[in-house]
N, C-alpha and C positions, 0 to 999 in steps of 0.2 A: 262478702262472699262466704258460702258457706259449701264446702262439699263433706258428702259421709255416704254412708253404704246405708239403703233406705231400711234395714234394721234399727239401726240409729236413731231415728227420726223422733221418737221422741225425747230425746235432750233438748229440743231447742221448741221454742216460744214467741215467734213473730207478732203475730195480731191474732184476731179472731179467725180471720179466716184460712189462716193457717190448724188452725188449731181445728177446724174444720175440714180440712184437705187429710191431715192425720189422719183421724177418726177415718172416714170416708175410703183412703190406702190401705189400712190394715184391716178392712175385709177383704181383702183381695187376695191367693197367695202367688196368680200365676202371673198377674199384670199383664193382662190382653192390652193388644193398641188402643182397641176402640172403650175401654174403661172411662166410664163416666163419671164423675166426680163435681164438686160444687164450683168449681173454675173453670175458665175459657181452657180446654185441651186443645192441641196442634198435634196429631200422630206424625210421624216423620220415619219416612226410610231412604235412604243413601249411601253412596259409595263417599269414603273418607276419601282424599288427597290433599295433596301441598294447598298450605294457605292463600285463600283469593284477599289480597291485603287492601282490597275496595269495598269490602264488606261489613265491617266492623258495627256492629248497630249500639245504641242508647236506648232502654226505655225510661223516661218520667216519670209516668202514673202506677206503672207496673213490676214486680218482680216476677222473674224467670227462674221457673225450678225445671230445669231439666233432669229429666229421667230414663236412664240407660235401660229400655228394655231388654236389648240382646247386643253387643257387637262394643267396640272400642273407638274411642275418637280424642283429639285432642283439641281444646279450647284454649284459643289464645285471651288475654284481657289485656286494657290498658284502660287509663282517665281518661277521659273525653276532651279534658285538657291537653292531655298530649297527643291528640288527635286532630285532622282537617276535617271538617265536617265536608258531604258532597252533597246533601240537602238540606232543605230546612226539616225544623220540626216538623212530622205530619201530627196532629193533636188528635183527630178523629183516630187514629189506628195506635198513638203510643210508641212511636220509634223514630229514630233517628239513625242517617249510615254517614259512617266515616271513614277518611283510608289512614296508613298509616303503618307502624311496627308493633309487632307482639312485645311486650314488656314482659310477659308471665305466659306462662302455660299450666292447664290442667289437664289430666288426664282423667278421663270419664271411663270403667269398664261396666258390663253388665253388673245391675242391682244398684249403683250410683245414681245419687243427686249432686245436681250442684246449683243452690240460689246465688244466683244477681241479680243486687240491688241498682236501683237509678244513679249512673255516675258509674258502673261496673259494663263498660263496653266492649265488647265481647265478639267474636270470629267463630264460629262451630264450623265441625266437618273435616280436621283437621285428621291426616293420617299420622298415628303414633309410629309406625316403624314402616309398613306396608297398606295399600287400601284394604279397607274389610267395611264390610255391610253394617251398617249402625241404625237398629230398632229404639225409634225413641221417644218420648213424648215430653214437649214445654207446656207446660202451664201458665197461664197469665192470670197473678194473684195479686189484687190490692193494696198498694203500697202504706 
């Protein structure tokens, strides 16, 4: 797991195709939802609340860089080991849900990333103190 303030972003060095999502972010300065980029984007808007603790997902194939357009949310993680799985792997879509307890929490505000990697199972949506509107977009990047 990696979080930082997407200023940051370049300290760190995944694969290629990160190194490629870089480049491709820092033309941007205003980070529209609909920004297109070399990776599978998801825009996402929502109202935060209390944790749905049947939701917990795994991806395999994939890393999840989530990116806080505008608003505040909290992210819970845990090991998939310490988790009941409620389905099997889907292989075609790359996820996996399980239930279970938050082990960790992160706090995401506008201008944050946070990558999970496979075996980093994760709950978004999470109200930090109050619900508030959370602009966001996950990326799904080659592990």
């Amino acid at each position: 797991m990696i979080k930082d303030k997407l200023e940051n972003i370049n300290r760190y060095s995944i694969n290629r195709e990160f190194e490629k999502f870089k480049k491709a972010i820092k033309l941007y300065g205003d980070y529209p939802m609909d920004l297109k980029l070399p990776l599978k984007a998801i825009p996402l808007e929502y109202q935060t609340k209390d944790f749905d603790l049947t939701k917990f997902e795994n991806h395999n194939k994939n890393i999840d860089i989530h990116f806080i357009v505008e608003g505040r949310e909290l992210i819970g993680i845990n090991r998939f080991d310490n988790l009941k799985p409620t389905m099997e792997y889907d292989e075609d879509n790359d996820y996996q849900l399980f239930e279970g307890e938050v082990k960790e929490t992160v706090i995401l505000n506008t201008g944050d990333f946070l990558l999970l990697f496979p075996g980093e199972v994760h709950i978004t949506g999470g109200k930090v103190i109050e619900s508030t509107t959370v602009k966001k977009i996950v990326y799904k990047m080659p592990f």
